[in-house]
C-alpha positions, 0 to 999 in steps of 0.5 A: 068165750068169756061169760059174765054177770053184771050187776046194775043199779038204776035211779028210782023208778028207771028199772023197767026202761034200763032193762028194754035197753039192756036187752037190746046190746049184743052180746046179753044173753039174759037180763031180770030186775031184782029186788034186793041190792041191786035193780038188774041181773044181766048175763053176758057171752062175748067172744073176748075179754076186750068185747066184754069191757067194751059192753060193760063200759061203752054200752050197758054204763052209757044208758041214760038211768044206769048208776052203777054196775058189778062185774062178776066174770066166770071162772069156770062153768058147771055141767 
């Protein structure tokens, strides 16, 4: 089962309404807004790398506010 951050930047002042979709799309796990470089911090658990891309391509980078996004998929879990 494939897990990954996503990194998103929103435009000004879009970060509370990007993050309330965000959380809608299966799949996320969790999502914060930072403060720093980027505005949203969203964890993913999909069940295969193609449902991974579609969530990032075809759902999180099509909400309205969403700038850009940084893909950081895990190589291996710590326990």
């Amino acid at each position: 089962m494939p897990i990954a951050f996503v990194l998103i930047n929103t435009e000004p002042a879009n970060e509370e309404k990007v993050l309330k979709e965000v959380s809608k799309i299966e799949g996320i796990e969790e999502a914060y807004i930072l403060y720093g470089v980027y505005d949203i911090l969203a964890k993913i658990e999909t069940e295969s790398m193609e449902n991974l891309k579609q969530t990032i391509i075809w759902q999180i980078r099509k909400i309205e506010g969403v700038v850009s996004t940084l893909t950081l998929i895990v190589a291996e879990e710590g326990g």
